[in-house]
C-alpha positions in Angstrom: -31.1 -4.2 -25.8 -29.0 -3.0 -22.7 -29.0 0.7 -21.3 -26.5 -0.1 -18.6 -23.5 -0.2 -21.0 -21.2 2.9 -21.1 -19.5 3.6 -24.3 -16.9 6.2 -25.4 -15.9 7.4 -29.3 -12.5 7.9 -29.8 -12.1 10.4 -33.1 -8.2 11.1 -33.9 -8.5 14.6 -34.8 -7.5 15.7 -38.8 -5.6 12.4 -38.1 -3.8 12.5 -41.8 -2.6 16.3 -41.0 -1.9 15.3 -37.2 0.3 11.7 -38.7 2.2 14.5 -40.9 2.5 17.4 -38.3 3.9 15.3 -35.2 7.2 14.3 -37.6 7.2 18.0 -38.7 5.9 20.3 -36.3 5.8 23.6 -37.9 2.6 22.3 -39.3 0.5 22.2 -36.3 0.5 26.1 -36.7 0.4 26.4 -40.7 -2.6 25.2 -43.1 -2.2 21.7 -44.4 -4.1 19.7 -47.0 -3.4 16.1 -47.8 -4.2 14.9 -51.5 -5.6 11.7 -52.8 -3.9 8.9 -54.7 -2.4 10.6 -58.1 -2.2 14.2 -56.3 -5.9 15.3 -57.4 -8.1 15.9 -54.9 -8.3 16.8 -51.0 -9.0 14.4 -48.8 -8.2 16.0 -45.3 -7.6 19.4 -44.0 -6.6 21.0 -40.9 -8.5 23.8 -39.0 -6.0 26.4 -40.2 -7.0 25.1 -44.0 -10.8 25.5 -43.6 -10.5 28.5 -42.5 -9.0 29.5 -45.9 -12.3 28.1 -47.1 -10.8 24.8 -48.4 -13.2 21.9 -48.5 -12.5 18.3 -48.5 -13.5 16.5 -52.0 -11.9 19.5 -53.8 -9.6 19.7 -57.1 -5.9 20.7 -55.9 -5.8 22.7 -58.8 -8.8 25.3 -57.5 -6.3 25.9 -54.2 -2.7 25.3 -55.4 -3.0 29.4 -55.5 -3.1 29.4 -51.9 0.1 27.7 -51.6 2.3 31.1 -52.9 -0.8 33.6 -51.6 -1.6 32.0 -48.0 1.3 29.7 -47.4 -0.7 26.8 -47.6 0.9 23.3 -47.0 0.4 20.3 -49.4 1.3 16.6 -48.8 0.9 13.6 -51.1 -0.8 10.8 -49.3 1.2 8.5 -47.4 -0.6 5.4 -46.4 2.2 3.6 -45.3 2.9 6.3 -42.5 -0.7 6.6 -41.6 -2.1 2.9 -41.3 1.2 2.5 -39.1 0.2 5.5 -36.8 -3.5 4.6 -36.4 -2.1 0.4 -35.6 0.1 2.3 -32.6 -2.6 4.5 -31.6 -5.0 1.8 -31.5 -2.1 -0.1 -29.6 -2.2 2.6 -26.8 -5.7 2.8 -26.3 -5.9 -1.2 -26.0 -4.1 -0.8 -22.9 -6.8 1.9 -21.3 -9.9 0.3 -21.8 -10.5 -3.6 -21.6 -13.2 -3.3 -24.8 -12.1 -1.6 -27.4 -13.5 -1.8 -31.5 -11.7 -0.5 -34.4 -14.2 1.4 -36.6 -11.8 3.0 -39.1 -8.3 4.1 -39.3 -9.2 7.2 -37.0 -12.1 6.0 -34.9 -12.2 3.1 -32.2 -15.4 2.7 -29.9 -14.6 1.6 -26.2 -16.1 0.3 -22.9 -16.2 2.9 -20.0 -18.7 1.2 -17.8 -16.5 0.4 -14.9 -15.5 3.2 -14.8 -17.0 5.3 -11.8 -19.3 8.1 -13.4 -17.6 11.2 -11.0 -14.7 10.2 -12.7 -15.4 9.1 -15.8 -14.8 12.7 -18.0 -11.2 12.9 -15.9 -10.3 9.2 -17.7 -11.7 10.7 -20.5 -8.9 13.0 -20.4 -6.5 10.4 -19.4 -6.9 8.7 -22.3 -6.4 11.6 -24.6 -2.9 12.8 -22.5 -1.9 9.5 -23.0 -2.3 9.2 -26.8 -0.9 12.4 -27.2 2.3 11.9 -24.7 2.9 8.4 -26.5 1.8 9.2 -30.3 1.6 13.0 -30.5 -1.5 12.8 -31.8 -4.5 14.8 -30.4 -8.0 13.0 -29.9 -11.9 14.1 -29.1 -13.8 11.5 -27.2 -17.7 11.6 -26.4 -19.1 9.3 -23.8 -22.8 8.0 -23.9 -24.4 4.9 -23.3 -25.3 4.1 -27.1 -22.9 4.7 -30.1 -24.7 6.6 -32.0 -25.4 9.2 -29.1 -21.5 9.0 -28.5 -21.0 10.2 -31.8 -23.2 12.9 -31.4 -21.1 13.7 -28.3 -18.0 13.7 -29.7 -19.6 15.8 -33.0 -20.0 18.8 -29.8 -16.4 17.8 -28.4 -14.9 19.0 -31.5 -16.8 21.9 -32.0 -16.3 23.9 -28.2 -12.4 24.0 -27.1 -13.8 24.8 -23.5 -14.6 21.1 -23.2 -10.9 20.0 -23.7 -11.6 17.5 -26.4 -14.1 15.4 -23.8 -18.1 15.5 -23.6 -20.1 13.1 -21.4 -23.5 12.8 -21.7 -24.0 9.9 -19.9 -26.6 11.3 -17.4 -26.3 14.8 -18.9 -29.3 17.1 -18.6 -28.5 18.9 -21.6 -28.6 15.8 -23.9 -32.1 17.5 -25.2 -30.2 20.4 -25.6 -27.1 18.6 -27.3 -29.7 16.6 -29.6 -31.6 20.0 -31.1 -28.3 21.5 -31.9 -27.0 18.5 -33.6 -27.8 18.8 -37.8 -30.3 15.8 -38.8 -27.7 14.5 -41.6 -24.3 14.6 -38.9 -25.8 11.8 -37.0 -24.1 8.9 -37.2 -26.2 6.1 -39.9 -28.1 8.9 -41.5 -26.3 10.9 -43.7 -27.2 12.9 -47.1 -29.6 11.5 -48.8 -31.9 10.1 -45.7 -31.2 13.6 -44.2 -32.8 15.4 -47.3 -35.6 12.6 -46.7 -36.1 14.1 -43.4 -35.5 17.5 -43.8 -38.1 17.6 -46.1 -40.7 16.7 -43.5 -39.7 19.0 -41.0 -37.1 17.1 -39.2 -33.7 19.0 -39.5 -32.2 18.2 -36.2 -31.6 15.2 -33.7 -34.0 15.9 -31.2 -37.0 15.8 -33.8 -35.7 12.8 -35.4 -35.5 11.3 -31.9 -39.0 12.0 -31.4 -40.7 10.6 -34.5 -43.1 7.6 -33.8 -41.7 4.2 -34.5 -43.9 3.5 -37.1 -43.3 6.4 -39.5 -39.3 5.9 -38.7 -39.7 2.3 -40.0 -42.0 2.9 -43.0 -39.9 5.8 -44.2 -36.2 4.4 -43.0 -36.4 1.2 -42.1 -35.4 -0.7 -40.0 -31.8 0.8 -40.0 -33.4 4.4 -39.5 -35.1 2.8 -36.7 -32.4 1.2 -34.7 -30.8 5.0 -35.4 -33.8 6.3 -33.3 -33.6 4.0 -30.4 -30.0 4.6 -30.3 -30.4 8.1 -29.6 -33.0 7.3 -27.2 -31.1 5.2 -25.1 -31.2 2.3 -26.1 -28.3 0.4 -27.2 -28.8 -1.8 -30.3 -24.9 -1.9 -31.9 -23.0 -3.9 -29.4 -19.2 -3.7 -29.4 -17.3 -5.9 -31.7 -14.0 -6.9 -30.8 -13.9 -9.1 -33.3 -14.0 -7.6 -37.0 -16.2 -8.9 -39.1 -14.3 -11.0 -41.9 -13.5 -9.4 -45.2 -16.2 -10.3 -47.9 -13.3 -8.2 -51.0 -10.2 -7.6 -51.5 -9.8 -4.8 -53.9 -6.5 -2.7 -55.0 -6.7 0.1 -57.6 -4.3 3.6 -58.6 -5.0 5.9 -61.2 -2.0 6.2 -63.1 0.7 9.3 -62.9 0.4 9.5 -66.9 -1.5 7.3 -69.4 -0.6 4.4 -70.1 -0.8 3.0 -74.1 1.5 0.5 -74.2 0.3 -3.3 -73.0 3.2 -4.1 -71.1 2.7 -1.3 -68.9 -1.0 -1.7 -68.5 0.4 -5.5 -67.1 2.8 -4.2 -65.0 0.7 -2.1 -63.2 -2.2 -4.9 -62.9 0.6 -7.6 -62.1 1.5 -4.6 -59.3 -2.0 -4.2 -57.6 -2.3 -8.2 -58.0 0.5 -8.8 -55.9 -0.7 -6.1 -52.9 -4.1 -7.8 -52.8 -2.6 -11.1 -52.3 -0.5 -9.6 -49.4 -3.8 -8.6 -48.2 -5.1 -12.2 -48.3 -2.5 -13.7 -46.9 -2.1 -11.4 -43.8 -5.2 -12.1 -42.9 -5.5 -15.6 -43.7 -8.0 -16.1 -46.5 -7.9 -17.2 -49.9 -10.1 -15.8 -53.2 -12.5 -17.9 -55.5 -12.8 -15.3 -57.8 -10.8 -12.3 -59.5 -12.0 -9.4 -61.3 -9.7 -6.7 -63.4 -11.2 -3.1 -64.4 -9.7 -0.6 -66.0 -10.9 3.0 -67.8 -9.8 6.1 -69.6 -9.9 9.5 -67.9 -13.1 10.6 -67.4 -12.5 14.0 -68.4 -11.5 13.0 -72.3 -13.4 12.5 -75.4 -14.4 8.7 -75.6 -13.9 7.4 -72.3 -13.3 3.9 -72.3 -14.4 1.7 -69.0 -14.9 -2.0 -69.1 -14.4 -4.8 -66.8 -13.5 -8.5 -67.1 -13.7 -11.7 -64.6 -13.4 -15.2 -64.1 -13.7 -17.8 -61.3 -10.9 -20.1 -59.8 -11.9 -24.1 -59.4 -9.4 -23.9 -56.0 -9.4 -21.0 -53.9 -6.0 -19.3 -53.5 -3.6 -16.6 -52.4 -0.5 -18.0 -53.7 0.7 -14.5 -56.0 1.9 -16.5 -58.9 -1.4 -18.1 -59.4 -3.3 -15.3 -58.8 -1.1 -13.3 -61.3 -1.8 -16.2 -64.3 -5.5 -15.5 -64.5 -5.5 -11.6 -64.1 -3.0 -11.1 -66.7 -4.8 -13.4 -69.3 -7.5 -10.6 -68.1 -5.9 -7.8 -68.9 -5.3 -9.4 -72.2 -9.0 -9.4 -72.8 -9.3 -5.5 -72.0 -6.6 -4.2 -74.0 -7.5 -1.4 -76.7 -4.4 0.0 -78.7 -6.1 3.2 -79.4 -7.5 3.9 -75.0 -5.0 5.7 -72.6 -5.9 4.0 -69.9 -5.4 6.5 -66.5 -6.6 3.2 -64.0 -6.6 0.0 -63.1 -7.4 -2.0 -60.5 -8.1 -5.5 -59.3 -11.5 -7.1 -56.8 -10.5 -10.5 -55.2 -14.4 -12.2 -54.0 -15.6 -15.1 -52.7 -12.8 -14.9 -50.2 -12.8 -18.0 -47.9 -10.3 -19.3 -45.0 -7.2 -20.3 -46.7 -7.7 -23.5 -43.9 -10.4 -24.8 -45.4 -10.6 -24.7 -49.1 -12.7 -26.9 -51.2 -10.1 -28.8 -53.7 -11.2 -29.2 -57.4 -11.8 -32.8 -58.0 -10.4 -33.1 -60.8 -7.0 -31.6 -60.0 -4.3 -33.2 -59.7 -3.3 -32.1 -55.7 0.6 -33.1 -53.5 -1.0 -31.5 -50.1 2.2 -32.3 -48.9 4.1 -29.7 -50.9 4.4 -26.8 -48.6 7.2 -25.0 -51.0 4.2 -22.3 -52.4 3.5 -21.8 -48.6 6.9 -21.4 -47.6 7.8 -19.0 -50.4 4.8 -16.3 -50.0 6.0 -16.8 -46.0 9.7 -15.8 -46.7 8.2 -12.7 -49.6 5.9 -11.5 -46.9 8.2 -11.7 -43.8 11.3 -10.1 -46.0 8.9 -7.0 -47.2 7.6 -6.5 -44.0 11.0 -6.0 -42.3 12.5 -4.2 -45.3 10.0 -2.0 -47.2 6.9 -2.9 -49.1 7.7 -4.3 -53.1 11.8 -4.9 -52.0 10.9 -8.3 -53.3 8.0 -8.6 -56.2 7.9 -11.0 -59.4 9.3 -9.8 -62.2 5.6 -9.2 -64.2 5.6 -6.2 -61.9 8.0 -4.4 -63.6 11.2 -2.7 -62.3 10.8 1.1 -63.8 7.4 1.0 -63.4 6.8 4.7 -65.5 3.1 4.5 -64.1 3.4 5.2 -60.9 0.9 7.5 -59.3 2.1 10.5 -58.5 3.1 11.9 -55.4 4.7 14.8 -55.7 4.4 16.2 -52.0 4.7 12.8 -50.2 6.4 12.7 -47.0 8.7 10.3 -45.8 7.4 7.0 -44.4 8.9 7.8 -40.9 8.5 4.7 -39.2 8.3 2.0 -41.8 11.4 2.9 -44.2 14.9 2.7 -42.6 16.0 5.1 -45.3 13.1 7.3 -44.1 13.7 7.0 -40.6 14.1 10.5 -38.4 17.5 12.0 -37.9 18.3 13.6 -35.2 21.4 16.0 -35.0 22.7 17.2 -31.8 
């Protein structure tokens, strides 16, 4: 375990909001609330939002009032927009550090150690001014030598504007201070449930949970809870991972914009979610063994329906038409005439490198018949350039009724040419 490693926690800040404010900027001044898939619930929020005492996880219905009453902004989730963002953002902050680990769409970890500690919280800054000049998008970073005590820093750099988005606490004599003000279920690898644990027994902040003996941490946490402690200790025991780990699933799923009771429909929208997960494979190489379909009624009507159905493929494969043979014959299996179904979804496992696949020996195999390979290539590279689903097998469905709704979605400003920003001088 090394202590001489310095390591900084890059947060993008409401990153949904801030992906939908910098293409409309009247929203960096009004409340904002993004919704989930199908327009239900609230996923993120701005700070003019909270302060209307919105909460994320809420029903849209419980504040669509505020939209007449307070002005309150709504958008639809656009994940095309968003994932294309955080790819840039990550893109820019590549070029500042030499170390850098993408944790989510919205966080990154990075290696500050050669950088000289008098100048380490003006970098800091750099870092941010640069993101923002090149992306518009406004970060909080926290600098400490472990991750988990860089979380905790950037938990404070969000919550006092006089540090400008920045907190080092590096060789900071108030980490003590930092560490007791910092909730026991906000640090990073504890959460809820483990934070009710501790709470329970006295320990309600960061400092105290730093201070518990290694042998109740581990009998009562773990060894997960323990490497927590250390962590905030000093002691570094999550190394950076420039390399992310592989993928063990693959899973694609919508609840639908109305129910669905007819069986073509029900394939469509399956045949739909089949293709996007092959994408998935396929852009990062791998291939699945085996293929699960699940669908259910809505959960908030008399006999809800939920049931599930599998099976396993004798050659690993991401080749769409394949892929699309099994799970419809699945989705035969699951059909009930008298079930609206309101989701779907499909969970590719047993994912393996599409390099190295073990054959079936009894299969009948031309290896040198590239034609499949050639023709998910020229799909792939054509929907890329386009727009997602331009081209897509004819099981998917051209109307495509559905749909989940998005009824406040913005436009996909950097991926869609018919979406792209006008400007008119």
């Amino acid at each position: 375990m090394s202590t001489g490693r310095v390591i900084a926690q890059v947060d993008c800040n409401a990153f949904y909001c801030s992906c939908e404010a910098v293409f409309e900027p009247r929203l960096w001044t009004m409340p904002l609330v993004v919704l989930s898939n199908n327009d239900g619930v609230v996923i993120a929020l701005n700070t003019a939002a909270k302060a209307l005492g919105i909460k994320r996880g809420e029903s849209f219905f419980k504040v669509s009032r505020l939209i007449k009453t307070a002005g309150l902004q709504v958008r639809s989730s656009n994940y095309a927009l968003y994932g294309d963002m955080s790819a840039r953002v990550m893109a820019t902050l590549k070029t500042l550090s030499p170390t850098v680990e993408i944790y989510s769409i919205d966080e990154a970890f990075l290696c500050l150690s050669a950088i000289p500690e008098a100048s380490r919280t003006e970098y800091a800054r750099h870092i941010c001014a640069t993101v923002r000049q090149f992306m518009g998008i406004p970060l909080s970073l926290g600098i400490a030598k472990t991750k988990t005590l860089a979380k905790a820093a950037n938990y404070f750099a969000k919550q006092y504007p006089q540090l400008d988005g920045v907190l080092d606490l590096t060789g900071s004599a108030q980490q003590q201070e930092f560490l007791q003000a910092l909730p026991v279920s906000s640090v990073w690898g504890i959460g809820p449930r483990w934070g009710q644990v501790l709470a329970d027994e006295g320990v309600d902040n960061a400092l105290k949970l730093r201070d518990l003996s290694d042998f109740w941490v581990r009998k009562r946490l773990g060894v997960v809870g323990l490497r927590t402690v250390l962590e905030l200790r000093g002691m570094s025991c999550l190394p950076l991972e420039q390399c992310p780990r592989p993928r063990k699933s693959v899973c694609v799923s919508r609840s639908f914009g109305r129910p669905v009771q007819q069986l073509t429909e029900l394939k469509e929208a399956v045949a739909t979610f089949t293709a996007k997960a092959a994408t998935k494979l396929r852009r990062e190489h791998l291939a699945t063994g085996a293929l699960t379909v699940f669908v259910r009624s809505s959960k908030f009507k008399e006999n809800f329906f939920s049931a599930s159905a599998n099976c396993r493929l004798l050659t690993a494969s991401n080749y769409t038409p394949t892929l699309l043979k099994h799970s419809l014959a699945l989705v035969d299996k699951l059909w009930r005439k008298d079930v609206k179904f309101a989701k779907a979804g499909i969970l590719l496992t047993r994912l393996t490198d599409e390099n190295t696949l073990q054959l079936n020996l009894f299969g009948k195999w031309d290896l040198s018949d590239d034609r499949p390979t050639k023709l998910m290539r020229a799909i792939d590279k054509s929907n890329l350039f386009y727009q997602q689903g331009r081209l897509r097998f004819a099981a998917e469905g051209m109307q495509r009724g559905w749909q989940t709704r998005a009824q406040y979605r913005s436009n996909r400003w950097t991926t869609c040419w018919e979406e792209l920003p006008v400007v008119r001088v």
